[in-house]
C-alpha positions as CSV (number, residue, x, y, z in Angstrom):
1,X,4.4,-1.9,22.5
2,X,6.6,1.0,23.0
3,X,7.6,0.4,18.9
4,X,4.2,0.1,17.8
5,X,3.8,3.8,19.6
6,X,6.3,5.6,18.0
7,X,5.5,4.1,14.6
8,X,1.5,5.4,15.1
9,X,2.8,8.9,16.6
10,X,4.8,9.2,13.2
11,X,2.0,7.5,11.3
12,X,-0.2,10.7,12.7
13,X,2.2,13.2,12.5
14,X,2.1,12.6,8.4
15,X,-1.2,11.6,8.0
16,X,-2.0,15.3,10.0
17,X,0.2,16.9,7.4
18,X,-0.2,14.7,3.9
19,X,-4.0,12.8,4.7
20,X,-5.3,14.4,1.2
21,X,-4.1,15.4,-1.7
22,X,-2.5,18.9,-1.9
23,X,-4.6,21.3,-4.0
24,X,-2.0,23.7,-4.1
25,X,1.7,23.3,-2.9
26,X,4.2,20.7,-3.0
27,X,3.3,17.4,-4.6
28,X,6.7,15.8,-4.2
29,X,6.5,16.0,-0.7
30,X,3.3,14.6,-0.5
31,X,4.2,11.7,-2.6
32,X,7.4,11.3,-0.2
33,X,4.8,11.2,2.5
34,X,2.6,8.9,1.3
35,X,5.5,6.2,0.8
36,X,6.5,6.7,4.2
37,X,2.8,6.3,5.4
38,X,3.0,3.2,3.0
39,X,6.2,2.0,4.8
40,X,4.6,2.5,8.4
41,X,1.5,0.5,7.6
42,X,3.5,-2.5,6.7
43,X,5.3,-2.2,9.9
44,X,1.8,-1.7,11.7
45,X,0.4,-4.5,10.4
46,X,3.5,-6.8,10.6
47,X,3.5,-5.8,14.1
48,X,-0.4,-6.6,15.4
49,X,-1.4,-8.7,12.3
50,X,1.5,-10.6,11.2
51,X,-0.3,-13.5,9.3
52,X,-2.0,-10.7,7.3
53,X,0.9,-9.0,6.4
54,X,2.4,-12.5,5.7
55,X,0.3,-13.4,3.3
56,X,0.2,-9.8,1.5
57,X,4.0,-10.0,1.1
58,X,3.6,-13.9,0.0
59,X,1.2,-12.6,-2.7
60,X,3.1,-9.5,-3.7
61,X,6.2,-11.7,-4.4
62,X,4.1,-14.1,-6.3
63,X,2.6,-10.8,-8.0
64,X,5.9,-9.2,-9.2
65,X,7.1,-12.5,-10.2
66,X,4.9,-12.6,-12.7
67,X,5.4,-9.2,-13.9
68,X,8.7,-9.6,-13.7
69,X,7.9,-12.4,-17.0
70,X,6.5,-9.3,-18.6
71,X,4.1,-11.9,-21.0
72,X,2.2,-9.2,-23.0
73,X,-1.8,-9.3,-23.0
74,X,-1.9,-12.9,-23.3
75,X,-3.9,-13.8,-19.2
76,X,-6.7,-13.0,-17.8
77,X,-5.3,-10.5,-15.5
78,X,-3.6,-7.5,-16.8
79,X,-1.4,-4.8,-15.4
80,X,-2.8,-1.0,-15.4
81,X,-0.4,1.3,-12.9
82,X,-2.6,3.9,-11.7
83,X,-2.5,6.8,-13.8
84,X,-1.2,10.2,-12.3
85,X,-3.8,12.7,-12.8
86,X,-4.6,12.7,-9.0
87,X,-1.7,12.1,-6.3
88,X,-2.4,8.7,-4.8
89,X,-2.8,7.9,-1.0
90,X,-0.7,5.1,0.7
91,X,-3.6,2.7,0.7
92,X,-3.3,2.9,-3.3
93,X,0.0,0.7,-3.7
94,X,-1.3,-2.7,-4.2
95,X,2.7,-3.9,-4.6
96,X,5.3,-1.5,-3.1
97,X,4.9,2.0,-4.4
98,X,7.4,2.1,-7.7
99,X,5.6,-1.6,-9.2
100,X,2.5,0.4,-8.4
101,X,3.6,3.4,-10.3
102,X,5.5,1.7,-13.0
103,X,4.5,2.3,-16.5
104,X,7.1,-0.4,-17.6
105,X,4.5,-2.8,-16.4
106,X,1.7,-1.7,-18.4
107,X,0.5,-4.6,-20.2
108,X,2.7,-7.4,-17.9
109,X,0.1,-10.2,-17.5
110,X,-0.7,-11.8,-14.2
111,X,-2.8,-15.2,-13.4
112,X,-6.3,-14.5,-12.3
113,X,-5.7,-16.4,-9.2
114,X,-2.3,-14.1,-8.3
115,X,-4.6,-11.2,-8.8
116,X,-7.3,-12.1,-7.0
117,X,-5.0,-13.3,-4.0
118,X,-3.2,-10.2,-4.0
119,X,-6.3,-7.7,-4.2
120,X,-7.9,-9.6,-1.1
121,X,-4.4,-9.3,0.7
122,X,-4.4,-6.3,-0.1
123,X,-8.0,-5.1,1.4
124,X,-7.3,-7.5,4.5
125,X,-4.5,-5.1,5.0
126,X,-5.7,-1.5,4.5
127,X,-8.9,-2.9,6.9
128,X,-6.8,-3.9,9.7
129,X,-4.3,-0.9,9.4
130,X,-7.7,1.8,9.6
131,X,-8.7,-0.6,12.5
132,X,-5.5,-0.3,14.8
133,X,-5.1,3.2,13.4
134,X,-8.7,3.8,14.7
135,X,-8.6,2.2,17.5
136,X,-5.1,3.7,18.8
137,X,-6.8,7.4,18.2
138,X,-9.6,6.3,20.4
139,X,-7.7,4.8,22.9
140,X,-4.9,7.6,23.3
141,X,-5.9,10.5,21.8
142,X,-9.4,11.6,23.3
């Protein structure tokens, strides 16, 4: 357990520092932030939910697989990287941060199943991140 704290105390100590989007200041930093944030989640949720985290990596590889093919516009599924107007949070990066942020991808098709497999492993990870992340704060932090 003693890993699992240091990883959450780091995990607060940038989400105290980086938790929104900078209005003003330093935007590089905050992206640097966000994919270490990014990296600590997997760890947290390899750590208390590794079947979770098993199957998101398990779809992600299936994911950039596919991408990987690059087949232009011709599935069901297509590949939109999230556009930069606003910096995006960890929770944003669907694959690792660059696929998310790759505008080499743009069009790359995907099978609606892979899709669908990977947004639901996805959301089953971001949920039980925010729950050990909530439930740590209430636990140790009073």
């Amino acid at each position: 357990m003693h890993r699992l704290d240091s990883i959450l105390q780091r995990y607060f100590e940038l989400h105290s520092r980086f938790g929104h989007s900078p209005r003003r200041g330093d935007r590089s930093q905050f992206r640097e932030a966000q994919r270490e944030l990014w990296a600590l989640a997997q760890a947290i949720c390899k750590i208390t939910h590794p079947k979770i985290q098993a199957e998101l990596e398990a779809a992600q590889r299936d994911a950039i697989a596919q991408i990987r093919l690059h087949v232009e516009h011709a599935g069901p599924a297509v590949v939109h990287p999230r556009r930069r107007q606003r910096p995006i949070l960890w929770s944003d990066y669907e694959l690792t941060p660059e696929f998310s942020l790759d505008p080499t991808t743009t069009g790359a098709c995907v099978t609606k199943d892979v899709a669908k497999r990977l947004r639901e492993a996805h959301k089953h990870q971001v949920s039980a991140v925010s729950s050990v992340i909530h439930n740590y704060r209430k636990d140790f932090n009073p």
